[in-house]
MITOR-766042 format. One record per residue (C-alpha): residue number from 1; x, y, z. Coordinates in Angstrom, 2 decimals, decimal comma. Example, Ala and Ser with C-alpha at 12.3 -4.5 7.8 and 13.67 -1.06 7.14 Angstrom:
// residues 2
+-----+---------+---------+---------+
! num !      px !      py !      pz !
+-----+---------+---------+---------+
!   1 !   12,30 !   -4,50 !    7,80 !
!   2 !   13,67 !   -1,06 !    7,14 !
+-----+---------+---------+---------+
//
This chain:
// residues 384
+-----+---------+---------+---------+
! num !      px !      py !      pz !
+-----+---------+---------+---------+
!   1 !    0,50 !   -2,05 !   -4,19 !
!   2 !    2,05 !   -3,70 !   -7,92 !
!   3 !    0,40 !   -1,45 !  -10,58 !
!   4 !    1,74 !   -2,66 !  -13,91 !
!   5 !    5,48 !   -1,37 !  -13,58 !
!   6 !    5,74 !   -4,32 !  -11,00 !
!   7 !    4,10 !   -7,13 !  -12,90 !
!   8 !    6,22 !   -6,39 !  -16,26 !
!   9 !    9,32 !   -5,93 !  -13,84 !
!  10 !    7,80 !   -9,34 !  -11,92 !
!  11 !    7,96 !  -11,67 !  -15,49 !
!  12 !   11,34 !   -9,75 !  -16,41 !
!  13 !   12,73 !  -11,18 !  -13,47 !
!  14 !   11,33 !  -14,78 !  -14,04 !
!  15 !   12,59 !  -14,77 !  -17,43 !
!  16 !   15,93 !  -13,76 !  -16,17 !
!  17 !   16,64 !  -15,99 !  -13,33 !
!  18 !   14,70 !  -18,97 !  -14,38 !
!  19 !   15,61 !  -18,77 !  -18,51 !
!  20 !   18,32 !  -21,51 !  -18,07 !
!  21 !   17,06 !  -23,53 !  -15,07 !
!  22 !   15,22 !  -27,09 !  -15,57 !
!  23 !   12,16 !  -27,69 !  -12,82 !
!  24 !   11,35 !  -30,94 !  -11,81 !
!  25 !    8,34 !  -32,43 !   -9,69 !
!  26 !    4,62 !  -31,38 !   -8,85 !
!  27 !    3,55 !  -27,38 !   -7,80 !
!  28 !    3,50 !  -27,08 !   -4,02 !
!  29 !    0,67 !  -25,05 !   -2,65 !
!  30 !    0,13 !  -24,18 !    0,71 !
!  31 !   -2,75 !  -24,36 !    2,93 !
!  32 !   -3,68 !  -20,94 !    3,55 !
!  33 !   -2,79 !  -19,85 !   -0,87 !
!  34 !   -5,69 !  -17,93 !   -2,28 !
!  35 !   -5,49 !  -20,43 !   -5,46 !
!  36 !   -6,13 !  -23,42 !   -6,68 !
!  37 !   -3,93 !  -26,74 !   -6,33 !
!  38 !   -1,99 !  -26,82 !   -9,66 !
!  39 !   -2,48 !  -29,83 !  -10,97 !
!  40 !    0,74 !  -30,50 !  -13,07 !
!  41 !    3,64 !  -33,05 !  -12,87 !
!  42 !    6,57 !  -33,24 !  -15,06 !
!  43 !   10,28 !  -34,74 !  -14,56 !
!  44 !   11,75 !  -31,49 !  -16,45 !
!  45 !    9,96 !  -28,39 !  -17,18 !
!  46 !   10,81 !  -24,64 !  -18,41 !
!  47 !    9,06 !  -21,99 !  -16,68 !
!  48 !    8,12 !  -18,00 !  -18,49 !
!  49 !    6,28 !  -15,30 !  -17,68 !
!  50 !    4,15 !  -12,30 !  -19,75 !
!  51 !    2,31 !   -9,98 !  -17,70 !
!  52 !   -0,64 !   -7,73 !  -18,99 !
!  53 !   -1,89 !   -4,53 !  -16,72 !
!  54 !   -2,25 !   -6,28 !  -13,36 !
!  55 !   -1,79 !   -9,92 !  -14,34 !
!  56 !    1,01 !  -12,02 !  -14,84 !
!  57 !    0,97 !  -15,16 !  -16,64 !
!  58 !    3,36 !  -18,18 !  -16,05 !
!  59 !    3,59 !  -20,80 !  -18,15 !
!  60 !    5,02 !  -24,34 !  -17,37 !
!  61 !    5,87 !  -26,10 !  -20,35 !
!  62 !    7,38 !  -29,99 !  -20,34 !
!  63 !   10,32 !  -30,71 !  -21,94 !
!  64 !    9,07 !  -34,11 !  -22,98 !
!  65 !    5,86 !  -35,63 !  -23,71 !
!  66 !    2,90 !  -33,90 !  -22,07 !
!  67 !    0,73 !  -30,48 !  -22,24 !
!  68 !    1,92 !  -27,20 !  -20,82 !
!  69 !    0,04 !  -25,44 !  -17,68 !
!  70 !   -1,05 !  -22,14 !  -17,46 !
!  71 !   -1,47 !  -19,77 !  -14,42 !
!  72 !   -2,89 !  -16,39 !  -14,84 !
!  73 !   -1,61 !  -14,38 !  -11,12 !
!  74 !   -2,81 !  -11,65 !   -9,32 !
!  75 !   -0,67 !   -9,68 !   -7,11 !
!  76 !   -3,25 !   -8,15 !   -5,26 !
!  77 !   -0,99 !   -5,74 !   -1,95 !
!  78 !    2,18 !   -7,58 !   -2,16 !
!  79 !    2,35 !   -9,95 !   -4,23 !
!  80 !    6,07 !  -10,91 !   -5,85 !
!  81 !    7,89 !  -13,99 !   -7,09 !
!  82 !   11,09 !  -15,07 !   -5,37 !
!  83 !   13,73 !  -17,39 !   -6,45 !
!  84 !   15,17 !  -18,72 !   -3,12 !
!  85 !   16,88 !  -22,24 !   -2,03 !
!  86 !   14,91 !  -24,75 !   -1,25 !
!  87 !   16,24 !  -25,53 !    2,57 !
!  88 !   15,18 !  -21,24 !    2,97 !
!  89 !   11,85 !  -20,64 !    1,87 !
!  90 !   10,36 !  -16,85 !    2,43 !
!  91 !    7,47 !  -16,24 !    4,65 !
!  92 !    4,37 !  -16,27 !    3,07 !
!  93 !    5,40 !  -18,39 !    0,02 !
!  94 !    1,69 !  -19,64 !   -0,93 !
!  95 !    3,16 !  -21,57 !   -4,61 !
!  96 !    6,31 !  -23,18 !   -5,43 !
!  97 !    7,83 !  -24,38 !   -8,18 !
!  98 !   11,12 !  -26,87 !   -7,26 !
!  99 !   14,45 !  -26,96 !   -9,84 !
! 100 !   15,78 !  -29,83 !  -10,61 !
! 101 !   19,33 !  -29,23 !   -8,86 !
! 102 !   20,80 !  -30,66 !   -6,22 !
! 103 !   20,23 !  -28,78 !   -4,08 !
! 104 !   17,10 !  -27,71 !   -5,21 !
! 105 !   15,83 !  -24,04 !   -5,38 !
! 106 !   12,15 !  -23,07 !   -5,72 !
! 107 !   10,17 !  -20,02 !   -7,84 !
! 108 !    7,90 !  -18,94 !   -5,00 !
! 109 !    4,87 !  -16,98 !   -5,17 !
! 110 !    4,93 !  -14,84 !   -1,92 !
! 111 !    2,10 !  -12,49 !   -0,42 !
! 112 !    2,13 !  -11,17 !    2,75 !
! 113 !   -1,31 !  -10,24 !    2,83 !
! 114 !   -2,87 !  -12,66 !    0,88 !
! 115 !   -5,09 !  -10,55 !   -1,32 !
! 116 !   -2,43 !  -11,99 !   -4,63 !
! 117 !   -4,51 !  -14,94 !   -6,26 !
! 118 !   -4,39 !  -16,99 !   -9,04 !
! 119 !   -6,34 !  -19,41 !  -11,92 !
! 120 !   -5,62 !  -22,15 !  -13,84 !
! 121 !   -5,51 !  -21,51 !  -17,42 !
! 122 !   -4,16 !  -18,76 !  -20,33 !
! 123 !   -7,23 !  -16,47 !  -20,17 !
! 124 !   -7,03 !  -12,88 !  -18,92 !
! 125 !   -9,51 !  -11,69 !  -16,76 !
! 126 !  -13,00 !  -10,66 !  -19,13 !
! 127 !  -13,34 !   -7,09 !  -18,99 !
! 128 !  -10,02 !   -5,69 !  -18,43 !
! 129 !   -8,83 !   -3,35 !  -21,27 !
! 130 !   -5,77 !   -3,05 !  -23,31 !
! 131 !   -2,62 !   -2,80 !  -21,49 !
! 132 !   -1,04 !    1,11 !  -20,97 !
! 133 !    2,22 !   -0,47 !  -21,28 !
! 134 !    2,60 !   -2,97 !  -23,53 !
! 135 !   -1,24 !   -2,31 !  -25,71 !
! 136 !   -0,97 !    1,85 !  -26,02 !
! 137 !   -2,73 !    2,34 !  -29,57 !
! 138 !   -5,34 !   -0,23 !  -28,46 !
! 139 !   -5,95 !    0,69 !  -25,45 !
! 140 !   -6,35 !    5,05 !  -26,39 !
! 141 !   -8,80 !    3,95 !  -28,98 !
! 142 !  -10,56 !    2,01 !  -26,87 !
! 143 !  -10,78 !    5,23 !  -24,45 !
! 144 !  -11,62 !    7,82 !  -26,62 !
! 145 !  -14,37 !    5,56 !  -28,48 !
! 146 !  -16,49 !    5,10 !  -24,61 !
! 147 !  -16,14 !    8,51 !  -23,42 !
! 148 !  -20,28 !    7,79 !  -23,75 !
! 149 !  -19,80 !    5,07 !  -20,74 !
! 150 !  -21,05 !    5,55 !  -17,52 !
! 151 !  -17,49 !    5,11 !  -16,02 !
! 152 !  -16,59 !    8,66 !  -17,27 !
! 153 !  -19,25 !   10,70 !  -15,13 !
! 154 !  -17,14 !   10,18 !  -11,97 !
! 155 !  -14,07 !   11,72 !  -11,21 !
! 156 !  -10,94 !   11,56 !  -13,23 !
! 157 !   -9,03 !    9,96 !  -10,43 !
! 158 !  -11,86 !    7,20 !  -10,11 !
! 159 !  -11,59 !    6,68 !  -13,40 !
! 160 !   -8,07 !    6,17 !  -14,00 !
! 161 !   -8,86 !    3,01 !  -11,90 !
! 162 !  -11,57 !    1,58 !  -13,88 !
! 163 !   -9,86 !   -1,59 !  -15,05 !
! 164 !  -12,07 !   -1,64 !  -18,20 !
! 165 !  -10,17 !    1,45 !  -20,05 !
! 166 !   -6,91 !    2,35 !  -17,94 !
! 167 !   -5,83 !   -1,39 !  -17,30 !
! 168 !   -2,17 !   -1,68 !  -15,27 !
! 169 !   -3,04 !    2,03 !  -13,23 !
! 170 !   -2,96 !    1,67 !  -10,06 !
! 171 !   -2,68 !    4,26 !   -6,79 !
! 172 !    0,20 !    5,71 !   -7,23 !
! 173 !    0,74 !    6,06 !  -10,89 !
! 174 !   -2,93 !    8,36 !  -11,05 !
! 175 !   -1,26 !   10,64 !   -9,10 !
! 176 !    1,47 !   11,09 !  -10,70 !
! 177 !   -0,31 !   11,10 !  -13,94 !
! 178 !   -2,05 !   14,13 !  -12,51 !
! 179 !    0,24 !   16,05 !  -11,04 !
! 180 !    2,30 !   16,19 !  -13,73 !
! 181 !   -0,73 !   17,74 !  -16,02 !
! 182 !   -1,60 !   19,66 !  -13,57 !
! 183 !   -5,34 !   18,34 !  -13,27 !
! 184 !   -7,41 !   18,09 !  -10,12 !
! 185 !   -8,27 !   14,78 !   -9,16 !
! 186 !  -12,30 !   15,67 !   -9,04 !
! 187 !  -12,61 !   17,06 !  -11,83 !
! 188 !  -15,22 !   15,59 !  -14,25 !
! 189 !  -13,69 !   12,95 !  -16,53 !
! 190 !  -15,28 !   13,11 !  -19,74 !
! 191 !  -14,74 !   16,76 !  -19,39 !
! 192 !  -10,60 !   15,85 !  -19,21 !
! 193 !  -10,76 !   13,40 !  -21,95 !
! 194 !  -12,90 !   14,89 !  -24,31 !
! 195 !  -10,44 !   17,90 !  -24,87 !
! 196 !   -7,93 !   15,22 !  -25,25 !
! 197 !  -10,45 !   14,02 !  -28,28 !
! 198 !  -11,23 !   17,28 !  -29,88 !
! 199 !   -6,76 !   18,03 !  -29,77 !
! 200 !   -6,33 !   14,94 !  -31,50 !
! 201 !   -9,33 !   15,31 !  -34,17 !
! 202 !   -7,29 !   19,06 !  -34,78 !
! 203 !   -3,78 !   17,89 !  -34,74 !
! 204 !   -4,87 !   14,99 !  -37,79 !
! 205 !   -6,49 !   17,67 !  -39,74 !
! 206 !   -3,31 !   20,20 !  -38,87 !
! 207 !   -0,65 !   17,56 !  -39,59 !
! 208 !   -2,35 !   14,64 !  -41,92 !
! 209 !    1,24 !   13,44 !  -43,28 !
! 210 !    2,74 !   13,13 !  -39,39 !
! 211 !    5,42 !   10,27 !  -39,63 !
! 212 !    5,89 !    8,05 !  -37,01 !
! 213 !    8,80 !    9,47 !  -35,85 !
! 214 !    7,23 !   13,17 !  -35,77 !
! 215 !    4,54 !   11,68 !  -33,45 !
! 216 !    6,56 !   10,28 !  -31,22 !
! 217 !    8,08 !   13,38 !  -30,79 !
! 218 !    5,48 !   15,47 !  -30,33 !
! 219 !    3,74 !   12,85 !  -27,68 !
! 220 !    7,17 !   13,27 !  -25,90 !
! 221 !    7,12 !   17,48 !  -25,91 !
! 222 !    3,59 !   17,63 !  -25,40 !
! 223 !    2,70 !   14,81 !  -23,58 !
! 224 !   -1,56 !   14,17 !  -22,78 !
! 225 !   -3,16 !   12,27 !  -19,85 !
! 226 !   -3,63 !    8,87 !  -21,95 !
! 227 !    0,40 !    9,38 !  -23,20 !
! 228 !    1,27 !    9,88 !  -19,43 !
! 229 !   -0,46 !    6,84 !  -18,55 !
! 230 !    1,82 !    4,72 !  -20,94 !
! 231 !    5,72 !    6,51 !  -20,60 !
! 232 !    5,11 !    6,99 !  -16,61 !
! 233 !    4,95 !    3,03 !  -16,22 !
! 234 !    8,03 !    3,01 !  -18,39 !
! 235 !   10,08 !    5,65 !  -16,33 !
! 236 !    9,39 !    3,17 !  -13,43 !
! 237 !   10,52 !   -0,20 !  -15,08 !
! 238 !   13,61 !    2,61 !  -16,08 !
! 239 !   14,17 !    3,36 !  -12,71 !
! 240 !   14,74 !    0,00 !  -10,85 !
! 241 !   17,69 !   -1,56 !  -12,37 !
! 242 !   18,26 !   -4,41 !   -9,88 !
! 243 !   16,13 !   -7,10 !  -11,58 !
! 244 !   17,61 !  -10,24 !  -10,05 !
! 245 !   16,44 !   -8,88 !   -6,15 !
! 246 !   13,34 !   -7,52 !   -6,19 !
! 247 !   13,84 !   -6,46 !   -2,39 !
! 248 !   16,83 !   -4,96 !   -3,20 !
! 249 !   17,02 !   -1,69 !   -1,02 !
! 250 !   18,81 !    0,35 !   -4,22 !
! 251 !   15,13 !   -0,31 !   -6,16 !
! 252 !   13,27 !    0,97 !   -3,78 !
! 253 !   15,93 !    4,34 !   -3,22 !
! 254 !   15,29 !    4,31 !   -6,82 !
! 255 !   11,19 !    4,44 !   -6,87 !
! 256 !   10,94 !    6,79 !   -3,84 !
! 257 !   13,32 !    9,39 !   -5,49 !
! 258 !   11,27 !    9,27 !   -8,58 !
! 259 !    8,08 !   10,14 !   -6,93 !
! 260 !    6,93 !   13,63 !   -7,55 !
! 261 !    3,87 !   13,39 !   -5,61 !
! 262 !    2,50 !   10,12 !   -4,12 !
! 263 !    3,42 !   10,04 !   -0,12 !
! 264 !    5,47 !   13,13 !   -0,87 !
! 265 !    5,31 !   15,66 !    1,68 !
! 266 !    3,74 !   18,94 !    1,07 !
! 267 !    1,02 !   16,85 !   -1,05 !
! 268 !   -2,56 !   17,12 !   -0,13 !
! 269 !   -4,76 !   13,92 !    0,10 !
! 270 !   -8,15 !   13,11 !    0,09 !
! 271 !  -10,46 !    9,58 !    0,09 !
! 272 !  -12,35 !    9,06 !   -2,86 !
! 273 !  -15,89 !    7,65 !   -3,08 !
! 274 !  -14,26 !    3,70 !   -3,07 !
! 275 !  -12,12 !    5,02 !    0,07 !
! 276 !   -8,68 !    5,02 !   -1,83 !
! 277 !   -6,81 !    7,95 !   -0,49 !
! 278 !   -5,32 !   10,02 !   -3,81 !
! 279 !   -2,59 !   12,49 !   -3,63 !
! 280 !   -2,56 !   16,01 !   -5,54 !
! 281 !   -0,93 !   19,06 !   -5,17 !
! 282 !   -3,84 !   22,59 !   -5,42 !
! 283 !   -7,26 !   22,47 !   -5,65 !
! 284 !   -9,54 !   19,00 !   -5,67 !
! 285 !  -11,61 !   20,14 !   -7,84 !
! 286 !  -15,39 !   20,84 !   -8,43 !
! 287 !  -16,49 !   16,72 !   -7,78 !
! 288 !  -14,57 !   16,61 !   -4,34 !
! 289 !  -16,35 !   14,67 !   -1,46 !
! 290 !  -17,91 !   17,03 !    0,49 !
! 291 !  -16,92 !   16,83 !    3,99 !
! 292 !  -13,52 !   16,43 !    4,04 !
! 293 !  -10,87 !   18,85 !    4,49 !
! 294 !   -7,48 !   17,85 !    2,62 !
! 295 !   -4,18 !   16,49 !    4,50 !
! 296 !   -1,30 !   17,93 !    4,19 !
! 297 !    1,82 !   15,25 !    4,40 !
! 298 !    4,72 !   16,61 !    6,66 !
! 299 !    7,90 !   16,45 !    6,07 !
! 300 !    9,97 !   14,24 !    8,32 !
! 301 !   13,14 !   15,44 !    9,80 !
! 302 !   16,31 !   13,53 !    9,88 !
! 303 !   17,91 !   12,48 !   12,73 !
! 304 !   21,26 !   14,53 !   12,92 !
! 305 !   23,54 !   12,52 !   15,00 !
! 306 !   25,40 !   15,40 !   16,19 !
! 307 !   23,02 !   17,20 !   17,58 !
! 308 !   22,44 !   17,93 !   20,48 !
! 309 !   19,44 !   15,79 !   22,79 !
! 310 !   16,58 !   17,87 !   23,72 !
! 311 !   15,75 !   18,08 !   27,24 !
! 312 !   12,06 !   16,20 !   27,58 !
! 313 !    9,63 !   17,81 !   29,94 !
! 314 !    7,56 !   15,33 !   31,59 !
! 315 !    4,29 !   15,72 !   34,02 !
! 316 !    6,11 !   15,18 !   37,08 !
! 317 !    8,62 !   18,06 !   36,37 !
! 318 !    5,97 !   20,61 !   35,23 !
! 319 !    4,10 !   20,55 !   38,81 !
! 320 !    5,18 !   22,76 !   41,60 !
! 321 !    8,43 !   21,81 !   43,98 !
! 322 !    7,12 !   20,14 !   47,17 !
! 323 !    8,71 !   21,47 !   50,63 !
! 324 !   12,29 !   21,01 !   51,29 !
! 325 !   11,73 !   18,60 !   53,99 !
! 326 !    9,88 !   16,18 !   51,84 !
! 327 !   11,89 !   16,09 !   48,63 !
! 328 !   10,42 !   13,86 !   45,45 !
! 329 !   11,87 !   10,21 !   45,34 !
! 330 !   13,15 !    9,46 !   41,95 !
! 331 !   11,47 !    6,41 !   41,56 !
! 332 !    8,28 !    7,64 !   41,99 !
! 333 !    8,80 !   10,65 !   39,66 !
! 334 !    9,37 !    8,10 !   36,86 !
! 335 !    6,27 !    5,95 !   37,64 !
! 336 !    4,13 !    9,59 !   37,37 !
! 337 !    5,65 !   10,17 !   34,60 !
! 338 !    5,74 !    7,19 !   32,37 !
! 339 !    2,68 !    5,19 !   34,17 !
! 340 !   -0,60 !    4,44 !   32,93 !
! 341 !   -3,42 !    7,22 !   33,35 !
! 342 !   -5,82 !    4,97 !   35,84 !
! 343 !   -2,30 !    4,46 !   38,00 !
! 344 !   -1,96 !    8,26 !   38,29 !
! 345 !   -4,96 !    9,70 !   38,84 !
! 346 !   -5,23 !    7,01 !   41,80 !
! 347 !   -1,80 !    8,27 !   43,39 !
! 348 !   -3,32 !   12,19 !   43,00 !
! 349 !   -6,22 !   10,55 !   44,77 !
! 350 !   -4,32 !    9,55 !   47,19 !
! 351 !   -2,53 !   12,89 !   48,03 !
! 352 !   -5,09 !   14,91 !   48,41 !
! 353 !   -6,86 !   15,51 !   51,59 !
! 354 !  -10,43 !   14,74 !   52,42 !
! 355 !  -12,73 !   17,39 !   51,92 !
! 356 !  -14,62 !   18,64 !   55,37 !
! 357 !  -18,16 !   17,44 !   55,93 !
! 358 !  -20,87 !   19,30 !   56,96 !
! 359 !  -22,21 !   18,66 !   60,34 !
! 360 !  -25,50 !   16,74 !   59,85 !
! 361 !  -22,96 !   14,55 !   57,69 !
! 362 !  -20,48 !   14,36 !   60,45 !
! 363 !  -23,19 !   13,98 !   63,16 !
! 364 !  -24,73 !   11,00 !   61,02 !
! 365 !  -21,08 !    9,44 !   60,63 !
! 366 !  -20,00 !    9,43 !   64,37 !
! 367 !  -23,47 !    7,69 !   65,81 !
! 368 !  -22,46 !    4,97 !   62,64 !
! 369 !  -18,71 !    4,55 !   64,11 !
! 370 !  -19,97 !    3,85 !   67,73 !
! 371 !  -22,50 !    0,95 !   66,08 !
! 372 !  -19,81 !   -0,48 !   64,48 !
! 373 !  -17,47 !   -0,40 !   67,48 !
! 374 !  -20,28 !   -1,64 !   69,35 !
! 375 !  -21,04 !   -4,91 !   67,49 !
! 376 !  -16,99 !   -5,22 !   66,57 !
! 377 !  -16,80 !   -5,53 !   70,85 !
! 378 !  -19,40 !   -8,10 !   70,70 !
! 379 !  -17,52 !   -9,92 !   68,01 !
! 380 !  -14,73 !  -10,17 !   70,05 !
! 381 !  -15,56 !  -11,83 !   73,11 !
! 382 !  -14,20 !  -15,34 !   73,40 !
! 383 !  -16,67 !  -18,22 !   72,64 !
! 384 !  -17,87 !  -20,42 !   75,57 !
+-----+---------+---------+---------+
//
């Protein structure tokens, strides 16, 4: 899911590979876009981006007469932006934006999912906080002055997705954020962030003439949860390089060797109370769901092509040999095998032998034969 690495890396890329090309034309929308129609039209425009936590805003902007449009995007699961040609559009390209070129190429907006959105206008969504990435000193204050909110009586891996105070933190960057402190997920946040408060308060009175440089340096050494939740974004935007192909399989090498706990195996998991599943490494701590018993992932083995293919035991070769005089066909063996369960348990049926009956039973079931022999005779006489 984008988490504010991907929407900074998104408008880097629009910047990039749209910074010298001229669009032309009216916004194409299609039918099934979680949006608005765009109501803009211009023989030459510029396009930009700037992207805040989760958002991303694009701006058209004429390059004659007229006023410049704003979108304000969501990515929601999978959102992205794709420059492709024209003649080629992706899948699930919900908003495009044509070049003026012959032939023409087009800035898609695509979401497989659909949960990506977006509104007309400049404005950010009201009630999101300062950015982690690109707002840091606005958006600790704004932290460490609410630690009376409501917000921070739930668990510190809820709260790291409040919106509100930690906006741009998504799934995966909480856990990392955690892992790498050390903190269980369920523990209480206030209780987490107001040590953070009470260091800070000590280190002012300790150090009152800190330069700028001699806090950076110290936030780098000694690193705290709302410092983790601004340079671990940044080690992400560091690690994918490829900019101009955001499918590129070299970023996505890149991310997955970075990870130090989300998806990793040998991580624990566990759902919290909005049913997002969060990975840590030891104990949950004291606000864990009760319940629920933590996951270990497993490790998955590679394939060594050398190696030699084990032999697979199936059903049919577990039972018993039949006599040497009826040996199994081979076609049949397979159909046990691999068959559905309703098929084989009516082929078992089928192979076994009657029980015996008792003889009141049997008694009953011969006078019933000689009835229906009887009328069958009757039956078959010819007509008149």
């Amino acid at each position: 899911m984008p988490e504010c690495p991907e929407l900074h890396l998104a408008g880097r890329y629009i910047n990039e590979a749209c910074g010298g090309l001229v669009f032309s034309g009216g916004v194409e929308r299609s039918a099934v876009g979680r949006g608005p129609e765009v109501p803009f039209c211009s023989e030459a425009y510029r396009i930009s981006a700037t992207s805040r936590g989760k958002e991303l805003r694009l701006t058209l902007a004429p390059l004659g007469p007229g006023l410049s449009q704003d979108l304000v995007f969501r990515f929601g699961m999978s959102g992205s932006f794709r420059l492709r040609p024209a003649a080629q559009l992706p899948r699930h390209a919900h908003l495009r934006f044509l070049t003026r070129e012959s032939p023409p190429r087009a800035l898609c907006f695509v979401d497989a999912r659909r949960f990506g959105s977006w509104r007309l206008g400049d404005a950010w969504q009201p009630g999101r906080g300062p950015c982690v990435l690109s707002e840091y000193q606005a958006f600790r204050e704004n932290v460490l002055k609410n630690l009376d909110d409501k917000a921070f009586d739930k668990p510190i891996c809820e709260a790291l997705l409040n919106q509100k105070f930690f906006n741009g933190i998504g799934n995966y960057l909480r856990a990392e954020i955690l892992y790498r402190l050390k903190i269980p997920p369920f523990e209480k946040a206030r209780t987490v962030l107001e040590a953070l408060k009470d260091q800070e308060q000590a280190r002012r009175k300790k150090n009152p003439s800190l330069t700028l440089s001699k806090k950076l340096k110290l936030m780098r050494e000694n690193p705290d949860l709302l410092e983790l939740c601004h340079t671990v974004p940044m080690e992400v935007i560091a690690a994918e390089k490829n900019l101009f192909d955001p499918d590129d399989s070299d970023n996505y090498a890149a991310f997955k060797n970075w990870l130090q706990c989300y998806l990793v195996p040998g991580m624990s998991s566990l759902r919290d109370r909005n049913g997002r599943t969060v990975w840590f490494q030891g104990e949950p701590g004291p606000m864990a769901p009760k319940g629920q018993t933590p996951r270990k992932k497993r490790a998955q083995l590679k394939a060594d092509p050398e190696a030699l293919t084990p032999k697979v035991t199936t059903r049919a070769s577990k039972r018993r040999p039949r006599a040497a005089a009826k040996p199994p066909k081979p076609a049949e063996e397979e159909e046990v095998a691999d068959g559905p369960r309703k098929g084989r348990a009516r082929r078992r049926r089928k192979a076994t032998t009657a029980p015996a009956l008792s003889k009141p039973e049997a008694l009953v079931k011969a006078k019933r034969s000689r009835r229906t022999s009887a009328r069958r005779g009757r039956g078959a006489a010819p007509a008149v």
